[in-house]
BALOBA-1460 file (C-alpha; in Angstrom, 3 decimals):
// residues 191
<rec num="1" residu="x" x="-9.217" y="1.406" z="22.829"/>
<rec num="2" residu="x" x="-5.917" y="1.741" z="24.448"/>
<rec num="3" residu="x" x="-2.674" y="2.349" z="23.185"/>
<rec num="4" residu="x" x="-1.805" y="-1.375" z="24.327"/>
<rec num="5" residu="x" x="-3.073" y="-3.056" z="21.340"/>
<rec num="6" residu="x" x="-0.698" y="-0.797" z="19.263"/>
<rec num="7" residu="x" x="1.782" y="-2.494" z="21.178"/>
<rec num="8" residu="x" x="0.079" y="-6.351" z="21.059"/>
<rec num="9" residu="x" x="0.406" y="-5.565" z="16.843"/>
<rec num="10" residu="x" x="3.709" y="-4.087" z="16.863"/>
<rec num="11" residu="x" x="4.635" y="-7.420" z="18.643"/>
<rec num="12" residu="x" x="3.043" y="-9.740" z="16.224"/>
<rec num="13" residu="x" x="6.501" y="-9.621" z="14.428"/>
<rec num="14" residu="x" x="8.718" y="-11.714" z="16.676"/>
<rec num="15" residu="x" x="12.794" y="-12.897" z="16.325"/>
<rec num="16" residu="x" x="10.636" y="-16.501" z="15.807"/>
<rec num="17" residu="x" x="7.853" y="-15.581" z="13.871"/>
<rec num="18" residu="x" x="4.896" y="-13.833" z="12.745"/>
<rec num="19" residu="x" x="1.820" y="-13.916" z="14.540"/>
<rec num="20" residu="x" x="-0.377" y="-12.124" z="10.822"/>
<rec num="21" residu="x" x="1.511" y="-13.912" z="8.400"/>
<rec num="22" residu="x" x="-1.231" y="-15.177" z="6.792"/>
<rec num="23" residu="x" x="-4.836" y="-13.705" z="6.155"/>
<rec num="24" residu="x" x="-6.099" y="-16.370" z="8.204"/>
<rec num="25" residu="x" x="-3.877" y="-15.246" z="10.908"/>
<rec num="26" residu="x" x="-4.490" y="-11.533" z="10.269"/>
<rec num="27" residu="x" x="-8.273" y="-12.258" z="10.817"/>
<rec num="28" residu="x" x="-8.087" y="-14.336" z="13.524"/>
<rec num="29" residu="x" x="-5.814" y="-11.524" z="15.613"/>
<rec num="30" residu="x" x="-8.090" y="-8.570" z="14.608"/>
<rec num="31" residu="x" x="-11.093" y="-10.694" z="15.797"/>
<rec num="32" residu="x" x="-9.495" y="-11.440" z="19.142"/>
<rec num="33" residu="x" x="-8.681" y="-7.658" z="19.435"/>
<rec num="34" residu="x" x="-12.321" y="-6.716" z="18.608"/>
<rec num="35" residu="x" x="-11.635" y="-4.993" z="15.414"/>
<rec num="36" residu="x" x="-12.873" y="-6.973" z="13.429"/>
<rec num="37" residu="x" x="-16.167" y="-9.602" z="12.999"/>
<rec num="38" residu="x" x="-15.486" y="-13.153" z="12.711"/>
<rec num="39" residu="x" x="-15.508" y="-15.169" z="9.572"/>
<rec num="40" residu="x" x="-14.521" y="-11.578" z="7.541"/>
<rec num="41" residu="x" x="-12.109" y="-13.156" z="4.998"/>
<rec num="42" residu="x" x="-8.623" y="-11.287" z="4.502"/>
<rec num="43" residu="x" x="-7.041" y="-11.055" z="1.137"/>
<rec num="44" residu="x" x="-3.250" y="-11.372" z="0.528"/>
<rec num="45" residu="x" x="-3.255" y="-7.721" z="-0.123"/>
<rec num="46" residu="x" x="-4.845" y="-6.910" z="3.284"/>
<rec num="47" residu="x" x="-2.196" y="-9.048" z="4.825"/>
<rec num="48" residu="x" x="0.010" y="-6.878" z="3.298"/>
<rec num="49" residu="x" x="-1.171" y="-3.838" z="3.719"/>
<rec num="50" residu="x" x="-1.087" y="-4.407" z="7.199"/>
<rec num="51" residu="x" x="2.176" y="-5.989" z="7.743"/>
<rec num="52" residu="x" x="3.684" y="-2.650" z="6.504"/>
<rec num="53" residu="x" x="1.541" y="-0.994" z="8.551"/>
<rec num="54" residu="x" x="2.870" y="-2.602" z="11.375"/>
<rec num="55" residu="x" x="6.468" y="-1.913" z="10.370"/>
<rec num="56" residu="x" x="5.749" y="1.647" z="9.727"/>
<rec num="57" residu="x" x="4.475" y="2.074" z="13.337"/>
<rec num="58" residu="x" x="7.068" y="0.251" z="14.637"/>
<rec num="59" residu="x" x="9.434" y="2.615" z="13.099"/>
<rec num="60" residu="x" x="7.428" y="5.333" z="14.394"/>
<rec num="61" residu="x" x="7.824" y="4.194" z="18.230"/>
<rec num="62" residu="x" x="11.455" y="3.480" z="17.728"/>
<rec num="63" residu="x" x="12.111" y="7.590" z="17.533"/>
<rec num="64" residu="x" x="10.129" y="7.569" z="20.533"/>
<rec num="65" residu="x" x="13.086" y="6.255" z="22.057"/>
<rec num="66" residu="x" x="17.218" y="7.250" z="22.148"/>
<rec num="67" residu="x" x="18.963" y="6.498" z="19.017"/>
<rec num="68" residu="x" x="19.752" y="2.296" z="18.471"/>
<rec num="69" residu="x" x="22.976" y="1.043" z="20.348"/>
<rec num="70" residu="x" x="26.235" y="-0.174" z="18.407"/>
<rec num="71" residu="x" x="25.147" y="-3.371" z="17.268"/>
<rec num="72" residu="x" x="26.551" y="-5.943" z="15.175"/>
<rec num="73" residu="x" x="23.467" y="-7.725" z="14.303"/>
<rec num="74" residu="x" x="21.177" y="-6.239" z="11.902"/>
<rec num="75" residu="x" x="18.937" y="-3.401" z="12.983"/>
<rec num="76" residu="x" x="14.920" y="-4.281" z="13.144"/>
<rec num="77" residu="x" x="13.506" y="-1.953" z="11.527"/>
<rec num="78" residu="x" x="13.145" y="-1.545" z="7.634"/>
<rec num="79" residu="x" x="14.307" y="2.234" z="6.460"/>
<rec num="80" residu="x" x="11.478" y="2.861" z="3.580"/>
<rec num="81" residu="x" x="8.690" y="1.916" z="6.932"/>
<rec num="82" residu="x" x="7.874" y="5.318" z="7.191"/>
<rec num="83" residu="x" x="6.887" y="6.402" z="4.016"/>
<rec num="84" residu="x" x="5.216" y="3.453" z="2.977"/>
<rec num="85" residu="x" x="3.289" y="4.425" z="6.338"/>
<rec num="86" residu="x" x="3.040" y="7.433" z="5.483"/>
<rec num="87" residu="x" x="1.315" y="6.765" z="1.975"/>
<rec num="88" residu="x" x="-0.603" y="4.084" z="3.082"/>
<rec num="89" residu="x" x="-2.195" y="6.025" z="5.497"/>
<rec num="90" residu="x" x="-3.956" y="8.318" z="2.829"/>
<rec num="91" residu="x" x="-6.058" y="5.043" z="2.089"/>
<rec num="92" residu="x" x="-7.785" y="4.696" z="5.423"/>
<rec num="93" residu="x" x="-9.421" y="8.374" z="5.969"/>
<rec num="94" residu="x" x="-10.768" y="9.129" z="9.884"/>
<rec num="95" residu="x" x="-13.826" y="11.202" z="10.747"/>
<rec num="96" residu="x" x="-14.481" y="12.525" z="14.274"/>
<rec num="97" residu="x" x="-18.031" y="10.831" z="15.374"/>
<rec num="98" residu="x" x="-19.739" y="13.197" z="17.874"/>
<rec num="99" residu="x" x="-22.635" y="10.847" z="18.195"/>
<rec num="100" residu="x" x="-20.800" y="9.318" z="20.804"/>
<rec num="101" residu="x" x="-19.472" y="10.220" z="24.417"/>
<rec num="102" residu="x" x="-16.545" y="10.983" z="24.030"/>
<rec num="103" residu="x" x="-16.154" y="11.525" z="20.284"/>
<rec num="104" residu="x" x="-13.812" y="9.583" z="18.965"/>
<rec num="105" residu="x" x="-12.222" y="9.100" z="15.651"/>
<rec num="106" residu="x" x="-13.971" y="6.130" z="13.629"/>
<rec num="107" residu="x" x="-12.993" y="5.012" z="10.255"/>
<rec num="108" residu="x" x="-14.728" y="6.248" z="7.348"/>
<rec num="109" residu="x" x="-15.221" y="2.955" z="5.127"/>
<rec num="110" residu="x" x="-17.494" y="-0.101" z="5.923"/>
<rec num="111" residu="x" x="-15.535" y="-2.306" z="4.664"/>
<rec num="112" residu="x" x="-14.591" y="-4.822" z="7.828"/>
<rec num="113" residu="x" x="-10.544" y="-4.888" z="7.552"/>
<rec num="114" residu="x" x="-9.817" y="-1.320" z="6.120"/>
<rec num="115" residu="x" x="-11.758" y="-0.250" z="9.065"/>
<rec num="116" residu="x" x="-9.864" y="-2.503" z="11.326"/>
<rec num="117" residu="x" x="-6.933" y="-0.679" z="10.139"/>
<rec num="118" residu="x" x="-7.968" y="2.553" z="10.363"/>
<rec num="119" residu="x" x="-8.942" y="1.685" z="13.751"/>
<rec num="120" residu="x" x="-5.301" y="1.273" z="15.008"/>
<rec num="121" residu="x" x="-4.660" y="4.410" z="12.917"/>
<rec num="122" residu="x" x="-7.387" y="6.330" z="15.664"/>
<rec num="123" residu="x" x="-5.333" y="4.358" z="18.361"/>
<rec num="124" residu="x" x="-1.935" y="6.049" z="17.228"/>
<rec num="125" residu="x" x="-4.037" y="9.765" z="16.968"/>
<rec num="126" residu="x" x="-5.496" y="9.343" z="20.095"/>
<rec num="127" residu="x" x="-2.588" y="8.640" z="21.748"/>
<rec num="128" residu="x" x="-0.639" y="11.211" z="20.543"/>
<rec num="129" residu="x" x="-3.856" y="13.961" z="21.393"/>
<rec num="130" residu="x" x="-3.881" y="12.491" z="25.268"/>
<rec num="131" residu="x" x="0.028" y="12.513" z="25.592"/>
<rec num="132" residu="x" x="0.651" y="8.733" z="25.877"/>
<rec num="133" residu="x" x="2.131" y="8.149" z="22.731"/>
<rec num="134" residu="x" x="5.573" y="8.770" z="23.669"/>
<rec num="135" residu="x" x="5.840" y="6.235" z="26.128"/>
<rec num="136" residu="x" x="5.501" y="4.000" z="23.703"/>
<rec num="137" residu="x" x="9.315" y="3.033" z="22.465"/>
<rec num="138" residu="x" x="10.947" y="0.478" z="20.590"/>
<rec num="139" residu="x" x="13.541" y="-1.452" z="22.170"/>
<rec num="140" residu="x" x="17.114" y="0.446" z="21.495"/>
<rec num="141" residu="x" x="18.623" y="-3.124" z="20.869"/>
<rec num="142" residu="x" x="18.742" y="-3.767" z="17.147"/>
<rec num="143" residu="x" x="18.040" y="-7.126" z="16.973"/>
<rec num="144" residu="x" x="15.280" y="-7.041" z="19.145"/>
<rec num="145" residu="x" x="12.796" y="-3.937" z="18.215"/>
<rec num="146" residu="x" x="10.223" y="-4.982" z="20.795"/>
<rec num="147" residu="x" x="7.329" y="-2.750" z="21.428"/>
<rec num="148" residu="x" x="6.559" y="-2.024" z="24.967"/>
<rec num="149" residu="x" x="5.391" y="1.055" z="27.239"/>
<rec num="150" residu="x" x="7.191" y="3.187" z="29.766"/>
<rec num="151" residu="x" x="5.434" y="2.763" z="32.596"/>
<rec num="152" residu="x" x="8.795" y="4.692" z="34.452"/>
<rec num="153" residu="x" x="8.425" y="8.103" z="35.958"/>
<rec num="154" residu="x" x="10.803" y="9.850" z="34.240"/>
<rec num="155" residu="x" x="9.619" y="8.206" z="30.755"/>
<rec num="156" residu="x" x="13.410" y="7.327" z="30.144"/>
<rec num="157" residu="x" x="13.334" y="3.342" z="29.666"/>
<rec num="158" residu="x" x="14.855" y="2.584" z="26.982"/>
<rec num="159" residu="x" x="15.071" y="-2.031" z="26.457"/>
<rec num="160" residu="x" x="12.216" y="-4.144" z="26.623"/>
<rec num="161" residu="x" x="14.170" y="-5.624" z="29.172"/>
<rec num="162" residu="x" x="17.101" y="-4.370" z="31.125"/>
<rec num="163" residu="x" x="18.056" y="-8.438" z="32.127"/>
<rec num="164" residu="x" x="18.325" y="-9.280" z="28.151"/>
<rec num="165" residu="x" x="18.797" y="-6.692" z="26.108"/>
<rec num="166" residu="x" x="20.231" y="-4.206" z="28.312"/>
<rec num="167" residu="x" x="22.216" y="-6.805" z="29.553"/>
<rec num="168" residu="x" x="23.880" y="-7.262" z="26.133"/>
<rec num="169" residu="x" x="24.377" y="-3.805" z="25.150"/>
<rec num="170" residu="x" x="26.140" y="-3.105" z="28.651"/>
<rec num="171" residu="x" x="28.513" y="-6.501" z="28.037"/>
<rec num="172" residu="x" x="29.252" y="-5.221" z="24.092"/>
<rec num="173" residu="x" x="30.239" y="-1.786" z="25.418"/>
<rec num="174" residu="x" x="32.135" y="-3.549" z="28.224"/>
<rec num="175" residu="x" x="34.001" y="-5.117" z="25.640"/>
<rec num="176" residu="x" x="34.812" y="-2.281" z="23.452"/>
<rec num="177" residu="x" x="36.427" y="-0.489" z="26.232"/>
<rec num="178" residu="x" x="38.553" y="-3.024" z="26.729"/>
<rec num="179" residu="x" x="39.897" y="-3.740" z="22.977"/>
<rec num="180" residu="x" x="39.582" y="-0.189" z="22.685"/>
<rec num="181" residu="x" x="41.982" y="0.139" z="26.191"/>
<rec num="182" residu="x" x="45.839" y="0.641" z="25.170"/>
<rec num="183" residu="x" x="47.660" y="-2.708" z="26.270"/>
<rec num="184" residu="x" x="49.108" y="-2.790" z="28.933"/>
<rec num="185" residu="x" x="51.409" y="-6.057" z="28.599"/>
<rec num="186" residu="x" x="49.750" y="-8.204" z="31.152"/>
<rec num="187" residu="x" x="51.150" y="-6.330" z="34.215"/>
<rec num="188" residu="x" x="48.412" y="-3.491" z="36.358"/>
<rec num="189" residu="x" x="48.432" y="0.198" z="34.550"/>
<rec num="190" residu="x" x="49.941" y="2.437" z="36.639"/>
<rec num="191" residu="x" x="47.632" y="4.906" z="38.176"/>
């Protein structure tokens, strides 16, 4: 499975919404993925569990990338993500399957959403074991936090989208110059 649907349920968050804020929704995206069987019914706690996983990974991607830009909105990613990923992941335990070509990590449990989970847990390892991961970033802008992948040669993109949020980090530091510029009374400086 590639490392895109890491990004597809990084994503589900949104500025506008939240594509797995329900169970219903949950099961409905993990179906359309292939992770999971339809009609398997998700519980509240499921939701949850995977709604911090989410977070936690997107945290993860975001060091991917250079540190967030001077922002005055509020930064998109929730401080605590990574530990809560980091316990949570004790719960969904991997085992290499060599019955396959190639092995690949599979989850260990039976159980259809905890192995759904685990699944995009075997994503994250895989990527990181074939050198991809990295190239998976967060955007730098704050508000924004959108997962995408660096498709650039020299693996140093750093918005979702230089015409937005690029855009608005150049025009904020543009403006900071320029109140941070001594005055110069309305006439040209002197050069």
């Amino acid at each position: 499975m590639p490392l895109r649907v890491i990004e597809e349920f990084v994503n589900t968050r949104r500025r506008d919404g939240d594509d797995i804020a329900t169970p219903r929704q949950l099961a409905t995206w993990l179906h359309a993925c292939g992770l999971m069987p339809a009609g398997t019914v998700v519980s509240a706690e499921q939701r949850g569990r995977a709604e911090r996983i989410r977070e936690g990974l997107r945290a993860l991607i975001a060091e991917n990338n250079a540190e967030p830009v001077t922002s005055p909105r509020p930064d998109g990613l929730n401080p605590a993500a990574r530990a809560e990923l980091a316990d949570l992941t004790r719960d969904f335990p991997l085992m290499l399957d060599v019955t396959v070509s190639p092995p690949r990590l599979v989850a260990r449990t039976r159980a259809p959403v905890e192995a759904a989970l685990a699944r995009l847990l075997a994503v994250v390892a895989e990527a990181v074991a074939d050198g991809t991961w990295t190239r998976l970033k967060a955007c730098r802008e704050p508000s924004c936090r959108w997962a995408y992948y660096d498709h650039s040669r020299n693996r140093r993109r750093t918005w979702c989208s230089m015409d937005i949020c690029g855009n608005r980090a150049k025009a904020r530091a543009s403006h900071h110059r320029k109140s941070a510029a001594p005055s110069t009374g309305g006439r040209p400086a002197n050069r």
